[in-house]
C-alpha positions in Angstrom: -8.8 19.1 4.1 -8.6 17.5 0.5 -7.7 13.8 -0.6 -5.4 14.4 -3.7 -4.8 11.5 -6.1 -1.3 10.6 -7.6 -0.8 7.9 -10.8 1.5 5.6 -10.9 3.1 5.6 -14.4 2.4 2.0 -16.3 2.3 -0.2 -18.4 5.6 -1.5 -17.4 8.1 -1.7 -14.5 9.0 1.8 -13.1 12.0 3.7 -13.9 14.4 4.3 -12.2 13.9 8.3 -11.7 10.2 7.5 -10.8 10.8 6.8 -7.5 12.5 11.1 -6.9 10.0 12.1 -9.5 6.7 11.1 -7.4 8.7 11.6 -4.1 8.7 15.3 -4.8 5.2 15.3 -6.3 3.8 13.8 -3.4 5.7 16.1 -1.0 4.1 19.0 -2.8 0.4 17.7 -2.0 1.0 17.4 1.4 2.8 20.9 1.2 -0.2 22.0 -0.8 -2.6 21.4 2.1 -3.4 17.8 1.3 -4.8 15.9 3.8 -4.2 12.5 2.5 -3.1 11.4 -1.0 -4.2 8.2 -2.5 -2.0 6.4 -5.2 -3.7 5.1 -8.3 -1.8 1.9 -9.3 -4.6 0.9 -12.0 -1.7 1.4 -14.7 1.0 -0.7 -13.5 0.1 -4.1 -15.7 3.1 -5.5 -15.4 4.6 -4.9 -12.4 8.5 -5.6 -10.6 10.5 -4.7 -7.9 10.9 -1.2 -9.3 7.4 -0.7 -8.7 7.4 -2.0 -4.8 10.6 0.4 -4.4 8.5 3.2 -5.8 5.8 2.8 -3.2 8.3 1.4 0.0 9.9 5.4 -1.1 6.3 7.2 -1.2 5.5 5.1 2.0 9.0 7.1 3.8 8.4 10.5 2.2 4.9 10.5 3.1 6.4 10.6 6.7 3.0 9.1 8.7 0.7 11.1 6.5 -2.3 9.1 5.5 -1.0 7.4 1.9 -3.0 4.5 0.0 -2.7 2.8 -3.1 -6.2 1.7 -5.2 -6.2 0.2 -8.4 -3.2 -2.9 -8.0 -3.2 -5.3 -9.2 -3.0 -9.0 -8.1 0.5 -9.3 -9.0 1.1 -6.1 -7.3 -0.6 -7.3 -4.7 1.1 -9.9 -4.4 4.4 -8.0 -4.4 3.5 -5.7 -1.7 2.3 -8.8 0.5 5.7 -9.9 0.1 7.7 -7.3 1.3 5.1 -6.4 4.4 3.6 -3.3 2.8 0.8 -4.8 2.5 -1.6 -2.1 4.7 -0.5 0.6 2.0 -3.7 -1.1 0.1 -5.9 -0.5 3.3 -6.3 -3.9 3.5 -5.4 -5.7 7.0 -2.7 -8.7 6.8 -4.2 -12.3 7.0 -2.9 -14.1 9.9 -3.1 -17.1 11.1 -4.6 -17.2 14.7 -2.5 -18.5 17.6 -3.0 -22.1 18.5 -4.7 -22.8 21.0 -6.8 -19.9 21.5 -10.5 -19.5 21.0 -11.8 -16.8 19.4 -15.3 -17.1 21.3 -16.7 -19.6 23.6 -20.2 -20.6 24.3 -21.0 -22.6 27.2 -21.7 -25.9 25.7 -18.9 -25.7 23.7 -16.9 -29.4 24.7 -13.5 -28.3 26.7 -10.3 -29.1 24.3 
């Protein structure tokens, strides 16, 4: 079982026909015996929506099959954080804890 890579086409926003165009190209990986494919987003400098629809479409046709993106950056970090797609960069979502729950407690820790 291999990890194939696929590039994200940069400098710029992504066109419109990128979204079909990787679609299919990740399809064939996985057809090709791939066991997981990792997205290189290094190229994307300046990205926009068109580049979160591009991944939110990989994300569907990869149909539960291990996918992540390495390489964004902050803006496209950013981006992704906003929309909830967020674990596509393998990176868990910062939450704030509940209130009023403890994470640990010792025993002379004062009651609240």
């Amino acid at each position: 079982m291999e990890i194939q890579k696929l590039v994200l086409p940069g400098p710029g926003p992504a066109a419109p026909q990128d979204a079909a165009l990787l679609c299919a190209r990740l399809a064939r990986l996985y057809d090709g015996g791939a066991a997981a494919v990792v997205c290189d987003a290094a190229a994307v400098t300046a990205p926009g929506l068109a580049d979160v629809e591009v991944l939110a479409r990989l994300r569907l046709a990869a149909r539960g099959r291990p996918l992540r993106v390495t390489g964004a950056p902050p803006a496209l970090r950013f981006l992704l954080g906003l929309v909830g797609l967020v674990e596509l960069l393998g990176e868990a979502e910062q939450r704030e804890p509940p209130r009023g729950v403890q994470e640990g407690v010792e025993a002379d820790d004062p009651a609240v």
